[in-house]
C-alpha positions as CSV (number, residue, x, y, z in Angstrom):
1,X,0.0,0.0,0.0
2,X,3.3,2.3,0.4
3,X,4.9,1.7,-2.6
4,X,4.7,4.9,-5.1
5,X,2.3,4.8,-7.1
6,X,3.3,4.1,-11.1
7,X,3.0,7.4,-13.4
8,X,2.1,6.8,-17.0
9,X,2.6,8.8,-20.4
10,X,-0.9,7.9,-22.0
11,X,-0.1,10.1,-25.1
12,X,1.4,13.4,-25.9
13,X,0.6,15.6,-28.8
14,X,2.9,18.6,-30.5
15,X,1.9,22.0,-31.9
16,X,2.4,21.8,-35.7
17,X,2.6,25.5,-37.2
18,X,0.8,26.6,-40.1
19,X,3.2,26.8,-43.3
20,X,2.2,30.3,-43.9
21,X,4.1,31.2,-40.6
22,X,8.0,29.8,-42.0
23,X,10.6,31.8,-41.9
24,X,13.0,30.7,-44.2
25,X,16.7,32.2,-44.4
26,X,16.1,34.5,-47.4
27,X,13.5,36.2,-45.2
28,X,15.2,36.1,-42.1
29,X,18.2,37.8,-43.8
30,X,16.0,40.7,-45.7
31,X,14.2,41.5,-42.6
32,X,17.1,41.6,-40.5
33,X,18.6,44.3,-42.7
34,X,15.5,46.4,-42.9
35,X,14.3,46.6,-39.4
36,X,18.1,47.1,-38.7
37,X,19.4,48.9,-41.3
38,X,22.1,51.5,-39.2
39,X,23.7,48.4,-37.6
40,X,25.1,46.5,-40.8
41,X,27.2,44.6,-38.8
42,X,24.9,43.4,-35.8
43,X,22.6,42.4,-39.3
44,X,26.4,40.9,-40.1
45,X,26.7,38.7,-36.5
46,X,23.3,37.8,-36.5
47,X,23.7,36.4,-40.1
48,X,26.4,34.3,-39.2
49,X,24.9,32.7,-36.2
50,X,21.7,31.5,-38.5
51,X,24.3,30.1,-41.4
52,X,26.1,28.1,-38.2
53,X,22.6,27.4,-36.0
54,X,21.6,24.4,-37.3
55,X,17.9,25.2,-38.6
56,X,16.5,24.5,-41.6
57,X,14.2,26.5,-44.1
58,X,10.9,25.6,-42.4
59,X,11.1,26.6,-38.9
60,X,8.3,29.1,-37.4
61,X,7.1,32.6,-35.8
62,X,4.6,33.9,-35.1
63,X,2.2,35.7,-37.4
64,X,2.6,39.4,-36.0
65,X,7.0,38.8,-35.9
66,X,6.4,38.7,-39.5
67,X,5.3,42.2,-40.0
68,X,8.0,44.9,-40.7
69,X,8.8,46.4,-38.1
70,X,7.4,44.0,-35.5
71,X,5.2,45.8,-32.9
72,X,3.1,43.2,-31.0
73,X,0.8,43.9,-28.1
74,X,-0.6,41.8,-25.5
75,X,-4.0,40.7,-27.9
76,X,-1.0,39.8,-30.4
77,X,0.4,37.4,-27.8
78,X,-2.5,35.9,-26.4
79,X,-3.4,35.1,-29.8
80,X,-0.2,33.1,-30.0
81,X,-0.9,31.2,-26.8
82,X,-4.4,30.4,-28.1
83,X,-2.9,28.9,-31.0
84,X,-0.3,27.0,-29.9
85,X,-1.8,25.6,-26.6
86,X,-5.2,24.9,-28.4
87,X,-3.9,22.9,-31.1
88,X,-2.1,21.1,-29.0
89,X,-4.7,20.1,-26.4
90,X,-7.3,19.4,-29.3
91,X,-4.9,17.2,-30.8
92,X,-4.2,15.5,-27.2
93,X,-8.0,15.3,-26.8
94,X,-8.5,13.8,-30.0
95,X,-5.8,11.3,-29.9
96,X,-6.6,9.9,-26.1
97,X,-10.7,9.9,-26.3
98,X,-10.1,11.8,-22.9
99,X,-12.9,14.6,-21.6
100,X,-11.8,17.8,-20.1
101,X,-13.9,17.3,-17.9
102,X,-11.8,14.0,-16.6
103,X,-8.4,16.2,-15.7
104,X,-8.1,16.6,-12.3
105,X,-4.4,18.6,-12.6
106,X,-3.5,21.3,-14.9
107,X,-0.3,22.0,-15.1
108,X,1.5,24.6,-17.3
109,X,5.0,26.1,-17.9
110,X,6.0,29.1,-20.1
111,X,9.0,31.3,-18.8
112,X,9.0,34.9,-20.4
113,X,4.6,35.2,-20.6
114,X,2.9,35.5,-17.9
115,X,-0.7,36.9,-18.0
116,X,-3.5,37.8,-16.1
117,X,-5.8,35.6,-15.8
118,X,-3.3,33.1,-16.2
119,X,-2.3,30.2,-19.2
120,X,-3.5,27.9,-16.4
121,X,-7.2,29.7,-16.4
122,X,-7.1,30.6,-20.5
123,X,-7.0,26.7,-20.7
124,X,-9.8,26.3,-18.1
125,X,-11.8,28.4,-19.6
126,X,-11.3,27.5,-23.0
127,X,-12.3,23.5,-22.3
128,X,-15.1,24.3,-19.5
129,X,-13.2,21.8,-16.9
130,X,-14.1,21.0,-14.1
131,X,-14.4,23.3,-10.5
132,X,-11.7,21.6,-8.7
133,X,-9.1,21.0,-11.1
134,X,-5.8,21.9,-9.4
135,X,-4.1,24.2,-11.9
136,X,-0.6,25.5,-11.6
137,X,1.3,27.9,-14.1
138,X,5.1,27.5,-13.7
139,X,6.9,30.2,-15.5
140,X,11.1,31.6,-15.6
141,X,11.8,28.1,-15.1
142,X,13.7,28.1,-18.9
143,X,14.1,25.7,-21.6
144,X,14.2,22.4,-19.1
145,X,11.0,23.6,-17.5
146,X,8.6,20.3,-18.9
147,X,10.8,18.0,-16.6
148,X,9.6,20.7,-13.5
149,X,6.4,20.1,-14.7
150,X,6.5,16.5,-15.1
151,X,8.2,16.4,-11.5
152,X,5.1,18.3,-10.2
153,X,2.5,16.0,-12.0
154,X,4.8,12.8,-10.4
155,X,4.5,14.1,-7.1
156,X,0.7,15.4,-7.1
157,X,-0.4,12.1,-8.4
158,X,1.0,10.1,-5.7
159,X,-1.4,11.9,-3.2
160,X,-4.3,12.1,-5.1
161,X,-5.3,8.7,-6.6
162,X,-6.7,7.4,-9.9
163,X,-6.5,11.1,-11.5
164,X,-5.4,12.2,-14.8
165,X,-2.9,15.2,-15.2
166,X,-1.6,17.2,-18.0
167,X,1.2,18.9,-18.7
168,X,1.4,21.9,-21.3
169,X,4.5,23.2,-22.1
170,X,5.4,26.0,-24.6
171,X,7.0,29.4,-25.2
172,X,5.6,32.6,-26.3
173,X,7.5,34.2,-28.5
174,X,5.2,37.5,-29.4
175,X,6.0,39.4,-26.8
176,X,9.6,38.8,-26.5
177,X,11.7,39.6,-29.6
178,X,14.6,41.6,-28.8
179,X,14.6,45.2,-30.7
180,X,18.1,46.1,-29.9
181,X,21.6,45.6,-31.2
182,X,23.8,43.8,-28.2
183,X,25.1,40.8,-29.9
184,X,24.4,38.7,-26.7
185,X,21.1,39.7,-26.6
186,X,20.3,38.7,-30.3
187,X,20.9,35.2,-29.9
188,X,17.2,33.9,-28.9
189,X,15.9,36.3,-32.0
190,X,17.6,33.8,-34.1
191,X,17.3,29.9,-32.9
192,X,14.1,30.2,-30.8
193,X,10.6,29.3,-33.2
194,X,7.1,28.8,-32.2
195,X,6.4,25.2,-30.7
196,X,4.3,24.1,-27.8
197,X,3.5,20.3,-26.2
198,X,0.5,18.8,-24.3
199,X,1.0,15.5,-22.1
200,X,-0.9,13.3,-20.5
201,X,-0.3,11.3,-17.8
202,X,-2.1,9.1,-14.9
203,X,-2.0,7.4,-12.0
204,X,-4.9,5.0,-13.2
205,X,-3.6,1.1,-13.0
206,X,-6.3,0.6,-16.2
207,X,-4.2,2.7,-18.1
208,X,-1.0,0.7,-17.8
209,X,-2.1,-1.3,-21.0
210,X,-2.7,1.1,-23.1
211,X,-0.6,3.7,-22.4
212,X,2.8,4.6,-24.2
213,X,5.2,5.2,-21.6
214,X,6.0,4.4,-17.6
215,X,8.2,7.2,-16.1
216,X,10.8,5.8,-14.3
217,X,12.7,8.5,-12.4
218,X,13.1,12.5,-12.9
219,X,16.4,13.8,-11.5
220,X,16.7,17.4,-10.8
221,X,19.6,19.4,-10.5
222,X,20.2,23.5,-9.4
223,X,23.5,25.3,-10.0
224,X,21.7,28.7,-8.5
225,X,24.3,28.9,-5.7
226,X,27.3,29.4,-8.2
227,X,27.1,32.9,-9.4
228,X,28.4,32.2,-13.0
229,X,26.0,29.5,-13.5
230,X,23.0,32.2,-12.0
231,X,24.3,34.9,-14.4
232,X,24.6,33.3,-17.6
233,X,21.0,33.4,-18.8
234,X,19.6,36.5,-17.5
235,X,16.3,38.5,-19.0
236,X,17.5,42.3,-18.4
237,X,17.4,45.5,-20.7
238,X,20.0,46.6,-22.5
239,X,21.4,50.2,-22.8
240,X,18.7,51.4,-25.1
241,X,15.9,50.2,-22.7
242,X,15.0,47.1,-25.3
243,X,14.3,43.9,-22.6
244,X,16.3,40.5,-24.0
245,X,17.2,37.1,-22.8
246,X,21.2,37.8,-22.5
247,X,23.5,34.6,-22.8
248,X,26.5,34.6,-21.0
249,X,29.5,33.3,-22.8
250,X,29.9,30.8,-20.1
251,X,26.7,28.8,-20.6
252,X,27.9,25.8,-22.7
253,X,31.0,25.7,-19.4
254,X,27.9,26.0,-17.3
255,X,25.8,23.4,-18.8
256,X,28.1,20.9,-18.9
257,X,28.8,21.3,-15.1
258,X,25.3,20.8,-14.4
259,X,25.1,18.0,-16.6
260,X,27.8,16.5,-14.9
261,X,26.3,16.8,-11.6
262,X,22.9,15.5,-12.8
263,X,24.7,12.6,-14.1
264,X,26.3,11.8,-10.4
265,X,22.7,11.7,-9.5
266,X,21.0,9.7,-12.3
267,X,23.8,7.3,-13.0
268,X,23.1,4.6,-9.8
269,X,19.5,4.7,-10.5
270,X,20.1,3.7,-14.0
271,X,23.6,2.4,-15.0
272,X,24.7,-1.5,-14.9
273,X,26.6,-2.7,-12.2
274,X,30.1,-2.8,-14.8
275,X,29.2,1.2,-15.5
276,X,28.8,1.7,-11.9
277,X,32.4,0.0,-10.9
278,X,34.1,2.2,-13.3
279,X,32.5,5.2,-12.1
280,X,33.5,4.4,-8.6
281,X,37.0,3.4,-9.3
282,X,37.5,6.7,-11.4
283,X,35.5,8.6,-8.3
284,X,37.9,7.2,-5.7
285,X,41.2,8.0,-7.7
286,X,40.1,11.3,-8.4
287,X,38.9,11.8,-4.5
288,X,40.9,10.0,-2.3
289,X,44.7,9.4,-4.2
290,X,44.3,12.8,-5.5
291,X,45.2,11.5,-8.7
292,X,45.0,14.1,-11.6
293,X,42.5,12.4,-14.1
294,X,39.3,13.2,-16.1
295,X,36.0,13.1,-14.3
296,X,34.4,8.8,-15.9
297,X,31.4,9.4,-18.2
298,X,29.7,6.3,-18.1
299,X,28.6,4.5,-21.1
300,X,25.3,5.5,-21.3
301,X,24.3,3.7,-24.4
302,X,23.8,0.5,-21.9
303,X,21.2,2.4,-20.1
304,X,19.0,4.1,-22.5
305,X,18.3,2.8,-26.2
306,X,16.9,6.7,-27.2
307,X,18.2,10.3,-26.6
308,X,16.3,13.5,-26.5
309,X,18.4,16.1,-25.7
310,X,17.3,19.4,-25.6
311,X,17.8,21.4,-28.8
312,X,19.0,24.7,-28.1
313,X,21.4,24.7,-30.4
314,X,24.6,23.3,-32.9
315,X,26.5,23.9,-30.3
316,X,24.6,22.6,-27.2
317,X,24.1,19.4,-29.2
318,X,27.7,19.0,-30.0
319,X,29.1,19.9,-26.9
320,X,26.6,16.9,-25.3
321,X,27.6,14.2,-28.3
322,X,31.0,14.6,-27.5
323,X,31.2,14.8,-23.6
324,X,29.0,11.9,-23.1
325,X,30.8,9.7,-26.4
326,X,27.2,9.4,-28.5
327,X,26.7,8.6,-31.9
328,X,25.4,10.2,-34.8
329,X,22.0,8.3,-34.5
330,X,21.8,9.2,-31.0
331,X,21.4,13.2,-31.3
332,X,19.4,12.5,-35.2
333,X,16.5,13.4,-33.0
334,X,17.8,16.5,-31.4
335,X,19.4,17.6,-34.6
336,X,16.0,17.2,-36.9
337,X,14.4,18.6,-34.3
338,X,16.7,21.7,-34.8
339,X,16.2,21.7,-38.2
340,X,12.8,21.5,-38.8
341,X,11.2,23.0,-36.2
342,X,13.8,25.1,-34.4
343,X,14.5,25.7,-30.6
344,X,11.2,25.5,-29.2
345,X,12.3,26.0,-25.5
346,X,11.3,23.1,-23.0
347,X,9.1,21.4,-25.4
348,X,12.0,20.5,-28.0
349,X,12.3,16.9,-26.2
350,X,8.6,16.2,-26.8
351,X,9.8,17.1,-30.7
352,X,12.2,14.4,-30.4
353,X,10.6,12.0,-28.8
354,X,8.4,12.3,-31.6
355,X,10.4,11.9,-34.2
356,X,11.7,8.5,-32.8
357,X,8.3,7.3,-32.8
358,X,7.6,9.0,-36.4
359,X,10.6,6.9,-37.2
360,X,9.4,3.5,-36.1
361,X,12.1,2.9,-33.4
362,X,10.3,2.6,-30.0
363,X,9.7,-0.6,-29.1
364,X,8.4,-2.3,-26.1
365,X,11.2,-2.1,-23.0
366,X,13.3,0.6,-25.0
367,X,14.5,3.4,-22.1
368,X,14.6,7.2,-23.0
369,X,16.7,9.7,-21.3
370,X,14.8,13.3,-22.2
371,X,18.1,15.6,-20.4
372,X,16.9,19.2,-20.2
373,X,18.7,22.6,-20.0
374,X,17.4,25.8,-17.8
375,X,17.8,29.5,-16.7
376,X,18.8,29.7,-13.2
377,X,21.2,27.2,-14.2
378,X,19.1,23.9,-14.0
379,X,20.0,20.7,-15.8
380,X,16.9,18.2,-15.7
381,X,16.7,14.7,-16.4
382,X,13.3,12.3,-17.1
383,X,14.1,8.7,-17.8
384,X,10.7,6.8,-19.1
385,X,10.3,3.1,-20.3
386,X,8.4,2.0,-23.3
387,X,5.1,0.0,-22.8
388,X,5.0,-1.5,-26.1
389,X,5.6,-1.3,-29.4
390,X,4.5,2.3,-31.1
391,X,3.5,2.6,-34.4
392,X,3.9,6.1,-36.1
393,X,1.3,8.3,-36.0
394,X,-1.2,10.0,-39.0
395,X,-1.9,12.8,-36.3
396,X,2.2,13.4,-35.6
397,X,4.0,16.9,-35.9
398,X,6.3,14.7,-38.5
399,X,3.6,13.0,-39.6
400,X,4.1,14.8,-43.2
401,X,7.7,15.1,-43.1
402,X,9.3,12.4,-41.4
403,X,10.4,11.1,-44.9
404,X,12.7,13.6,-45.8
405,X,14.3,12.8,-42.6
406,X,17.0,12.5,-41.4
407,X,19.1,15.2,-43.9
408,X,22.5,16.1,-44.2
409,X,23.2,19.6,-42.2
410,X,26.6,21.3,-43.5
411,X,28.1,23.1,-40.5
412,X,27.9,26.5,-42.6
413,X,24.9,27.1,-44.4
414,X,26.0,30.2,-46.8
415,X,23.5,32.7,-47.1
């Protein structure tokens, strides 16, 4: 009767953008020099950083980014939420045969918009649930924010029994393109894209047959106490007065200290005994005969069959192939997510996981690490077993592309 209760991923769904909304290089490059047309070489940097990012010709934003110059307003941005988050949900809705009127927890993270009444209540509203749904909007929690949310969902679920929960987890871009010229600042303007995700799990033993996935352990790590790792995502105003998301130079030194940390964590629950040895053996030289070698990474290739790293970037996603020794086919998912749909913030490694399904790869007892990356600075882990065999679906975000895939991706795209 003590023993935690089982969390289940019945389905998920992801926001698939309109064509109409792409932004492909061409136009990215002509509105760059035209809203910017004084600063030829910020329009110069921010040129270079596309032709090195990673995306493709397809990624999304939002309708009223498109207009020159860009001057959204807070209808402009709601409009984007509604979009997104709807689409998503409907799709989720559609796909599990599930009622509104059946979730009993809400829960909803998107870092930079934050309105009154809140995402949380827009969704209430919009699907006429229930009076006592518990409903939570997590927000400045970053691109690894979905594995906070999941956490939540885990631990309200093992007090309140036979409930469904779901998770929404997007970014709003409308309100927060940067207008200014500090190279640091420009950054997000050019790999984040529209992109949203709606989960559902449950604490219902029923569900155990039919649903996709079991979650088998979220591992959470906070570098806040360190003040480089605090410092190097920051949303401030520059010194024009135009608000941005400023990335430190420090981050991808940052992120791979919290990854290392999270992996101290994660690695017991999940490694083989032979893994574990090693890492011990390494830990004790490097600890206790002060010898002066590299920190183990364990293989973790015998602990996870699938990948889903978060895809902030070229770099991020080569910085994580090489430190942890992966292979090409390991990051394809992070990489194609990159390229076709951009750096959607914390919903990229619901993207992914998609795409391995679209792909016909998840099979029954197959393991998936989703490894998340955050403001603050926060490195989160969710580690989820397959149920059974998953066949690709008509109603996927890949659904229409996932042929094409995977493609080559030169490191410099010329423009």
């Amino acid at each position: 009767m003590n023993k935690p209760r089982t969390i289940y991923l019945v389905d998920f769904a992801c926001f698939k953008p309109s064509f109409v909304y792409r932004v492909s290089f061409a136009a990215a490059a002509e509105h760059a020099k035209l809203i910017l047309a004084s600063e030829p070489k910020t329009v110069s940097f921010g040129l270079k950083i596309l032709e090195r990012s990673g995306l493709g010709e397809e990624t999304c934003i939002p309708p009223q980014l498109h207009y020159l110059p860009p001057d959204p307003n807070m209808k402009d941005a709601r409009d984007e939420c509604h979009m997104v988050i709807f689409s998503a949900m409907d799709s989720l809705f559609q796909q599990t045969g599930i009622n509104p009127k059946d979730i009993d927890i809400l829960i909803v993270n998107c870092s930079l918009f934050a309105p009154i009444p809140s995402i949380s209540s827009i969704v209430v509203n919009k699907y006429n649930m229930r009076d006592d749904v518990k409903s939570f909007h997590l927000s400045g929690m970053g691109c690894s924010a979905t594995l906070i949310a999941v956490d939540l969902a885990k631990h309200l679920l093992q007090v309140h029994p036979d409930s469904y929960a779901i998770v929404i987890s997007t970014e709003i871009l409308t309100p927060n393109s940067y207008k200014g010229k500090e190279r640091s600042m420009l950054l997000p303007n050019v790999l984040f894209r529209m992109g949203g995700a709606a989960i559902l799990l449950t604490n219902k033993r029923s569900a155990r047959t039919n649903a996709k996935y079991s979650l088998l352990h979220v591992v959470r790590t906070h570098k806040g106490s360190d003040e480089k790792s605090y410092h190097c995502v920051q949303q401030e105003e520059d010194k024009e007065g135009h608000m941005g998301i400023e990335l430190n130079l420090d981050l991808l030194v940052v992120a791979d200290k919290s990854l290392k940390t999270n992996i101290t964590i994660i690695g017991p629950l999940v490694l083989p005994l032979s893994e574990k040895l090693l890492f011990v053996y390494n830990l004790l030289k490097r600890k206790l005969l002060k010898n002066d070698v590299k920190l183990y990474i364990p293989n973790f290739k015998k602990a996870f069959e699938h990948f889903c790293i978060h895809a902030g970037g070229r770099l991020v996603i080569d910085e994580l192939q090489k430190n942890m020794r992966l292979s090409e086919v390991d990051v394809e998912a992070s990489r194609m997510t990159l390229h076709r749909f951009g750096n959607t913030s914390s919903s990229s490694v619901w993207y992914e996981l998609g795409y391995i399904e679209a792909k016909g790869r998840m099979k029954k007892g197959d393991r998936v690490w989703q490894i998340g990356f955050g403001s603050g600075f926060k490195c989160n882990s969710g580690v989820w077993k397959c149920n059974r065999d998953i066949k690709p679906s008509e109603n996927s975000a890949w659904a229409d592309c996932i042929h094409r895939y995977p493609v080559f991706q030169p490191k410099v795209v010329k423009l």
